[in-house]
N, C-alpha and C positions, 0 to 999 in steps of 0.2 A: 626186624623192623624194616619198612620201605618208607623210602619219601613221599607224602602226602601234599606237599605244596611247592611252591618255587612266587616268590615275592619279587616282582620287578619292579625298579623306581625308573621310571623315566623323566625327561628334562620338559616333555609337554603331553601330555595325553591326547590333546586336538592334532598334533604335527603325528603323535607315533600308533595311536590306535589303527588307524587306517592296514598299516602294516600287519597288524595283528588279529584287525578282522578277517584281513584275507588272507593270512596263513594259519591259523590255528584251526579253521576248518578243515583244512586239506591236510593235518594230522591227527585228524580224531578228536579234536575237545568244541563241545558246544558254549558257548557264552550263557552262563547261569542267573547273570546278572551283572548290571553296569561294570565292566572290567575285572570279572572275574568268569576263569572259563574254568569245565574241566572236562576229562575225558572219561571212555567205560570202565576206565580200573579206579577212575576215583583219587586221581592225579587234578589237582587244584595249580591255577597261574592265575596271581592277583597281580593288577599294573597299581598302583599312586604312582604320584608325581612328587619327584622328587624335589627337597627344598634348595632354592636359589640361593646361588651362592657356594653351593656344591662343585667338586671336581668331575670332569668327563671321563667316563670310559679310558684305560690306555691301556694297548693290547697287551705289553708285557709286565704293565706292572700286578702287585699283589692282587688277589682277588679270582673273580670266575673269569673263564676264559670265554669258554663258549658253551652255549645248549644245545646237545646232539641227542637227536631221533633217530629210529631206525626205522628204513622204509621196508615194505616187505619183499620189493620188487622191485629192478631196477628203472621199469614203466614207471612207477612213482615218484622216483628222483626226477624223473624227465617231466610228467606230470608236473609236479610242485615248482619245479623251475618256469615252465614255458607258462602257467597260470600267473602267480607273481609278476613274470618278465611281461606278458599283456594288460596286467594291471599301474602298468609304470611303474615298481620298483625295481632296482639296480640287481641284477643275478648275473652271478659270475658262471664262467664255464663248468662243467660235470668235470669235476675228477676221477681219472679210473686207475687203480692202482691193484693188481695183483686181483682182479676182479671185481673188487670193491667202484661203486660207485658214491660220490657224494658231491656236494654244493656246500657251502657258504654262507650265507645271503645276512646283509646287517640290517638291522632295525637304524631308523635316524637316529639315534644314539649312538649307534659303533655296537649295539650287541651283538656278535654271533648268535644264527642257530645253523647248527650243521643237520642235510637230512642225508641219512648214510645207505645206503644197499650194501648188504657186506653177505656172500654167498655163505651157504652150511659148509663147517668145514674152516672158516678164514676168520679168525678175531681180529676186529679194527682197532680196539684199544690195546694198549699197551709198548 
């Protein structure tokens, strides 16, 4: 079996969509409808908003950490940074490690998504 979706709560849809207009395009998912994108393999990300009164995001407690992409290229990494960082949101520097290239970047919430370059040859996880 593969994963077919990924369900995000955010704290506001007006404050976080912005963020997610302009990156889910520059990795392959089209918006299908009001806050729900998917991509060509048929990978679903649905936003609601999350109920008030809720706790935030905290990087190391229980739960998910972050959402990692794999870019094809390391043009891409550099791509999806420099696009983002033109549209006003916060991007941190390229990390390059052992060849590997990746970014960061949080959603108003504090979610990670990480977009990674990682050469043939180099596994990034583990």
């Amino acid at each position: 079996m593969n994963p077919d979706h990924l369900s995000i709560l955010v704290s506001s849809l007006e404050i976080s969509m912005p963020f997610y207009d302009a990156l889910l395009p520059l990795i392959g998912f089209d918006e299908i409808r009001p806050h729900v994108w998917k991509n060509a393999d048929r990978f679903f990300i649905q936003f609601r908003e999350a109920h008030q009164g809720t706790s935030p995001y905290d990087r190391y407690g229980a739960g998910m950490n972050h959402i990692g992409f794999g870019a094809p290229d390391p043009q891409t990494v550099v791509l999806i940074r420099d696009r983002m960082g033109a549209l006003g949101f916060e991007v941190p520097d390229i990390q390059r490690l052992n060849g590997a290239s990746a970014i960061f970047m949080k959603d108003p919430d504090g979610i990670r998504f990480e977009i990674t370059y990682c050469p043939p040859g180099l596994e990034w996880v583990g």
